[in-house]
N, C-alpha and C positions, 0 to 999 in steps of 0.2 A: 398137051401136057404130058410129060413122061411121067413115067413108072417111078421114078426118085421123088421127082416133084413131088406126087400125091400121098408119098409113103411118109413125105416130113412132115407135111401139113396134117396128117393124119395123126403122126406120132404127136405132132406139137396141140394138135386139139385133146388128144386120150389126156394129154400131160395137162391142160386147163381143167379139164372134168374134174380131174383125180383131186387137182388141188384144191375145187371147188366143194368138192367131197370132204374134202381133209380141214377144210377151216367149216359148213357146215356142223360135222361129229363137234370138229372143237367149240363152235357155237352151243350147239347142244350140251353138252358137258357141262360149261360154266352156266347154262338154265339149271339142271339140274342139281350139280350143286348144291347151286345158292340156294334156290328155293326149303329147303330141309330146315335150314337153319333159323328162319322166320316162323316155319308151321311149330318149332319144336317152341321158339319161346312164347308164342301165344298159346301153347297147351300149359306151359306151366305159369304165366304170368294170371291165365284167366281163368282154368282150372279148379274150381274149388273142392273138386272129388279126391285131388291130392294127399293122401294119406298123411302130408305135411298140417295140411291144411286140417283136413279133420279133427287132428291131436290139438290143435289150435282153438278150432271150434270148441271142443270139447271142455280144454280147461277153461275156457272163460265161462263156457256155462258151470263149470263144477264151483267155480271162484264167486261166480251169483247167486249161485245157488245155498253156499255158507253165508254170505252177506245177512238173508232172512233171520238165517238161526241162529247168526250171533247177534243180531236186534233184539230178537224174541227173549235171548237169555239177556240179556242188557236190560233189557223192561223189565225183567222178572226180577232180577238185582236188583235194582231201583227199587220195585214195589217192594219188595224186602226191606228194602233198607227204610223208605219211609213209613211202612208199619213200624218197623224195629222203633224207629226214630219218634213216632206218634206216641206209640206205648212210651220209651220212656219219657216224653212231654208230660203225658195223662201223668204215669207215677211220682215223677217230681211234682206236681200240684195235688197232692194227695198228702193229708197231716202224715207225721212221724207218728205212729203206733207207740214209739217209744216215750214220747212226750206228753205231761200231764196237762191235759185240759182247764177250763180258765173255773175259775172259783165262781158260782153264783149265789145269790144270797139266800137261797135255799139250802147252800150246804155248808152256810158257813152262821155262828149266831157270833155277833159282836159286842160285846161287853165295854161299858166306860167305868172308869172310875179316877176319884180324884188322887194324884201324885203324892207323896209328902213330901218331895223335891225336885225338880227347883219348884219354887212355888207357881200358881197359876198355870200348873201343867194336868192335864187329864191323859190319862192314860188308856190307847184302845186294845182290846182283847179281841184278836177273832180264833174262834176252835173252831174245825174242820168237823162237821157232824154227819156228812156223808161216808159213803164208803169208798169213794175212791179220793188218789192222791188228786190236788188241785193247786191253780198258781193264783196268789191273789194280786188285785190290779195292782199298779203299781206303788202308790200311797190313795188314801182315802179320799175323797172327793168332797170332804165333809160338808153339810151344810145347817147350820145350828137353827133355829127358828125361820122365820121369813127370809133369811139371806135371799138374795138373788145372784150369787156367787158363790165361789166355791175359795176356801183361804187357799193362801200361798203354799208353794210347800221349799221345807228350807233342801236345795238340793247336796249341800255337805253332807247328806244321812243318807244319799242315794245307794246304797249297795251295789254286789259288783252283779248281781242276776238278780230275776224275780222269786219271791217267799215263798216257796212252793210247799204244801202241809198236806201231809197223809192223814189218813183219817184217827181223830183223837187228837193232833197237834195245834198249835197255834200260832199265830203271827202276832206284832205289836209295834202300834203305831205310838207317840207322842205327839201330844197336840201342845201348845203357846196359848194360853186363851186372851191373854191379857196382858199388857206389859207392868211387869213391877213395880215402876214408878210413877203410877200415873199419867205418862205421858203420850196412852193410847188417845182416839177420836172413834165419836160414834159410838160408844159402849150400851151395851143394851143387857140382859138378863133374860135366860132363855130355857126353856126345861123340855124342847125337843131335838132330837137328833134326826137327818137320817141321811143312809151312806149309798151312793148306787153302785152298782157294779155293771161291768163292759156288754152284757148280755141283756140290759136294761131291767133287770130287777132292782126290786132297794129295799135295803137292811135297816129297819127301824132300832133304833138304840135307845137303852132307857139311861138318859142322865142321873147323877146323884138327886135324893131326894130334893133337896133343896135348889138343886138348878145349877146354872151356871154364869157365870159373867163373859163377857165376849166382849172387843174392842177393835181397831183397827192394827194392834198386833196379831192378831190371827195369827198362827201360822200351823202347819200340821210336817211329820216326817213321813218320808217312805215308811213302808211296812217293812219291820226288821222279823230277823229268831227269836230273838233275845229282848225283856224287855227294858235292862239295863242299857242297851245300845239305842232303845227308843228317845229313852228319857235323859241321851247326853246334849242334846240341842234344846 
């Protein structure tokens, strides 16, 4: 082999090495690379020490953490409000201080007497002998001897509120005893009275000496002021 020969084959193998060399590095390179770009987003995808992350953490607990204590104030409002709300239940079922209590026949004495018009009319008297103001029921219950009822009451004399008498005043009822003409049922003769009132007391009355006549016209009015307004029915 000559001296040329072996200088080609020489040159020509340096020149496979070099290139073997040269795509090698460039093999290398593109490892290296690539590689960074994977490590870097699984530091940030799984990373929870990320200062991002943290401020994350953070407000959610801060955002939980009010959750509690606007509850706590939410109950506390509530029990407020259903005290508030109890209290004024309780106070609206409580009487008006301003309003007079009912008549009972302890404080009140009833007087009858007979009308001089219209005729077969009795006239009732109640004067308030207590000391405080009172409302008397609404008309008399009247019940004359044995009745086992109570007469009608005519409601044309109904007033427009209850009688209500301070102490010293009086109310006044008219009673019907008897129709005019005759043409009552059941008539009887009687010389007891007596009246109850709403609190279950009852007011004995003294009839005129001589008594009364009573008939299936009965009738009695509300309790008036006045006892001209008693004795228009």
């Amino acid at each position: 082999m000559s001296a040329r020969t072996t200088r080609t084959r020489l040159f020509a193998a340096t020149t496979v090495a070099l290139a073997a060399l040269s795509l090698t590095a460039c093999e290398g390179d593109g490892v290296d690379s690539g590689a960074p770009a994977p490590a870097a987003n699984t530091s940030v995808a799984g990373n929870s020490n990320q200062p991002s992350a943290k401020g994350g953490s953070g407000d959610a607990k801060e955002n939980t953490g009010q959750a509690p204590n606007s509850g706590n104030g939410n109950g506390a409002d509530a029990g407020s409000a259903t005290g508030a709300a109890a209290g004024a239940g309780a106070g609206e079922d409580q009487s008006d201080p301003g309003l007079p209590g009912k008549c009972s026949a302890s404080d009140v004495r009833i007087t009858a007497a007979n009308a001089p018009r219209p005729i077969n009319h009795l006239l009732l008297t109640a004067t308030n002998t207590g000391s405080k103001t009172c409302a008397l029921p609404e008309y008399p219950a009247a019940r004359f001897g044995e009745a086992q009822s109570v007469p009608p009451v005519a409601e044309s004399s109904k007033p427009q509120s209850l009688t209500t008498l301070a102490p010293g005043e009086s109310g006044y009822a008219g009673v019907r005893l008897s129709s005019g003409d005759g043409s009552g049922e059941g008539g009887y003769d009687t010389q007891t009275l007596t009246i109850p009132f709403e609190d279950g007391s009852i007011a004995r009355v003294t009839l005129p000496s001589d008594g009364v006549f009573v008939d299936s016209a009965l009738t009695v009015t509300y309790w008036q002021t006045s006892a001209a307004n008693a004795l228009e029915y």
